[in-house]
C-alpha positions as CSV (number, residue, x, y, z in Angstrom):
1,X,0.0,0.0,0.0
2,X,3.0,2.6,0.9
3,X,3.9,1.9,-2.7
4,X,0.6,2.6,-4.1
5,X,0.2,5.5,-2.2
6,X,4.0,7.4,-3.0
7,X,2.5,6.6,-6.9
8,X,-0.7,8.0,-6.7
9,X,0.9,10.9,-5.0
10,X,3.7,11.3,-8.6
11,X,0.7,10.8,-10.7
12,X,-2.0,13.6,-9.0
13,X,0.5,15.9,-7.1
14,X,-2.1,16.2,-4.8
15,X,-2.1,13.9,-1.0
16,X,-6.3,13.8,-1.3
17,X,-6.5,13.0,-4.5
18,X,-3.6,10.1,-4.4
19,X,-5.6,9.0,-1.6
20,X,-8.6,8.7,-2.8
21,X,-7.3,6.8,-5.8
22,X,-5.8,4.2,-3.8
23,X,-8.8,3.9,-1.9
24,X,-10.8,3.7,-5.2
25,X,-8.2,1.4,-6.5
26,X,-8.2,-1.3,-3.2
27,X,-11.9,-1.2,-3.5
28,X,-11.8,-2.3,-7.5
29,X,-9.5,-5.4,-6.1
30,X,-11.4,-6.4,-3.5
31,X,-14.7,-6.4,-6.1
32,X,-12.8,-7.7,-8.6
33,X,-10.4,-10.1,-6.7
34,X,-12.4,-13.0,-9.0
35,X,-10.8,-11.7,-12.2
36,X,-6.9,-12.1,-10.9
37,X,-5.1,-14.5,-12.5
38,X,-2.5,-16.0,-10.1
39,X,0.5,-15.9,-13.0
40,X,2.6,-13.5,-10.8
41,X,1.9,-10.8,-8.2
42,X,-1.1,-9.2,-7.1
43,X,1.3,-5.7,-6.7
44,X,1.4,-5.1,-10.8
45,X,-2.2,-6.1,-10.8
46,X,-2.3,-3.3,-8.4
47,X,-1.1,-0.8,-10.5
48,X,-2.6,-1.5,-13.5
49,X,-5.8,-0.4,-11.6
50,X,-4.8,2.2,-10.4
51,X,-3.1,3.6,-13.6
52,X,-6.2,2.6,-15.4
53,X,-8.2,4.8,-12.2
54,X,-6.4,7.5,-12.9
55,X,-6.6,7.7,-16.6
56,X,-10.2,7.5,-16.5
57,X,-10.6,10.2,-13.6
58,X,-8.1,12.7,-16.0
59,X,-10.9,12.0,-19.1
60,X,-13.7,13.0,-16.5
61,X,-12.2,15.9,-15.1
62,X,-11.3,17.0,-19.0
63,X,-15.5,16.6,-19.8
64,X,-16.4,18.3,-16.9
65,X,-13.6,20.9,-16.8
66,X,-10.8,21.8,-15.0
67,X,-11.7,22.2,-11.1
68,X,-11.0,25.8,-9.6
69,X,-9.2,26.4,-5.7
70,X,-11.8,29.3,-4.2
71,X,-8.6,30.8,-3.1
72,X,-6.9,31.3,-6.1
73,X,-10.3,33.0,-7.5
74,X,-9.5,36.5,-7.4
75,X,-11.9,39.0,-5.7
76,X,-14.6,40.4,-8.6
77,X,-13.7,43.8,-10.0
78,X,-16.8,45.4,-9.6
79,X,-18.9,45.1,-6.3
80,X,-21.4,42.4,-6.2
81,X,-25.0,43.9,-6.0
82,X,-25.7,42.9,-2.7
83,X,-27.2,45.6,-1.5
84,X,-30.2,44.9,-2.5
85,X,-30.3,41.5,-1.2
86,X,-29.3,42.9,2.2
87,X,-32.1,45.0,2.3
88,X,-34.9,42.3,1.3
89,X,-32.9,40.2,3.9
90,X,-33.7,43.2,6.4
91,X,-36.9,43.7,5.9
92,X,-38.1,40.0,6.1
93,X,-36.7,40.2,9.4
94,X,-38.7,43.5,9.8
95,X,-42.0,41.8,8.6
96,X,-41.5,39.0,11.1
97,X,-40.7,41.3,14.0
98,X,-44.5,42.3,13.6
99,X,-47.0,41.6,16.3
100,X,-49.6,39.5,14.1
101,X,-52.6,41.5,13.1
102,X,-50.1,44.2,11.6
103,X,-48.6,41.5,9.6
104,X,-51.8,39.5,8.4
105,X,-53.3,43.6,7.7
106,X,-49.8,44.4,5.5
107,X,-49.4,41.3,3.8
108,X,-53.0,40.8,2.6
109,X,-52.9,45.2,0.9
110,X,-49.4,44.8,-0.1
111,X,-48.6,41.5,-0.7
112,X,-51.8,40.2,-1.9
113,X,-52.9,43.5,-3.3
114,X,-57.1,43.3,-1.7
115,X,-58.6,46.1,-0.7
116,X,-59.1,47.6,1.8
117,X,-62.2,46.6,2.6
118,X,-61.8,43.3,1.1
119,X,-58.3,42.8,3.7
120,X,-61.0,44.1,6.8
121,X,-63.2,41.4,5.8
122,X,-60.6,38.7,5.4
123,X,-59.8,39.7,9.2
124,X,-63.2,40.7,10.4
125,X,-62.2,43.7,11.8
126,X,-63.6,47.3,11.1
127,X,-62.3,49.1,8.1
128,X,-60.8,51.7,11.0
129,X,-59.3,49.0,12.9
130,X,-57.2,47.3,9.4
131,X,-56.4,50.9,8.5
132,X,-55.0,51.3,12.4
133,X,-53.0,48.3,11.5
134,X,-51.4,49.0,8.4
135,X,-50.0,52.7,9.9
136,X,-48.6,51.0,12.9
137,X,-47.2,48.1,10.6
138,X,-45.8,50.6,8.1
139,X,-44.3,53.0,10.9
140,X,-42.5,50.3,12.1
141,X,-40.9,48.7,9.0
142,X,-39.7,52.7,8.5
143,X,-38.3,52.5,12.3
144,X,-36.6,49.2,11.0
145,X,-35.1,50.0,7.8
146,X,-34.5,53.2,7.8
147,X,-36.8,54.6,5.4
148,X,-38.2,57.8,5.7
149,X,-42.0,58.1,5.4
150,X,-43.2,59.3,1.5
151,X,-44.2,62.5,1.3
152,X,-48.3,62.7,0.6
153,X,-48.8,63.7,-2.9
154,X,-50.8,67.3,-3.1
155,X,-53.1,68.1,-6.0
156,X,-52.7,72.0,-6.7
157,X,-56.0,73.8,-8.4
């Protein structure tokens, strides 16, 4: 096995890889043991598997293409657009910080997109009580995230 090993080690240049093939290689014997033919010694046997191992894992890797370190990836040049995700991120944790009623009352307007008075049905409340709900629920995603409330729109005459 030491000799095995120090060849799988020439053939990959890599200690997990050589490994592995051995491993892979021991395992093809012992299912295989049925197909030796006692001539001479099992060690050339050996490595004829383990050649043959290695020359089919070399036409895989060439199919699938050559395997990348994540450390020798170099950083992107741009930034990644993260942001964004980092804010949906925050305010999911925002929605589920929400006492109940406020989330059912924002999720079934916003989400959902019902009415007003179809949302107040949905939840049997009043129509004062779901629009109660949805200004607390609002006011406190703002608190949250950050956001400033929106200006109300004026129509001029």
């Amino acid at each position: 096995m030491p000799a095995l090993r120090r060849y799988a080690r020439a053939l990959t240049h890599d200690i997990d890889r050589a490994d592995d093939l051995v491993q892979d290689c021991l395992e093809r014997a012992i299912a295989r043991r049925g197909l030796f033919r006692p001539q001479g010694p099992v060690r050339p046997w050996l490595f004829t598997i383990l050649t043959n191992l290695h020359r089919n894992s070399l036409r895989q890797a060439r199919r699938r293409g050559a395997m990348v370190q994540l450390d020798a990836v170099p950083e992107p040049a741009m930034e990644a657009p993260q942001p964004g995700h980092l804010a949906l991120a925050e305010l999911a944790r925002a929605l589920d910080a929400l006492p109940l009623d406020q989330k059912e009352a924002l999720l079934l307007v916003t989400l959902e997109g019902l009415s007003y008075h179809d949302a107040a049905a949905i939840l049997h409340v009043p129509l004062g009580t779901l629009m109660s709900r949805l200004g607390r629920a609002r006011a406190a995603l703002r608190s949250v995230t950050g956001t400033p409330a929106e200006p109300h729109l004026r129509t001029v005459k």
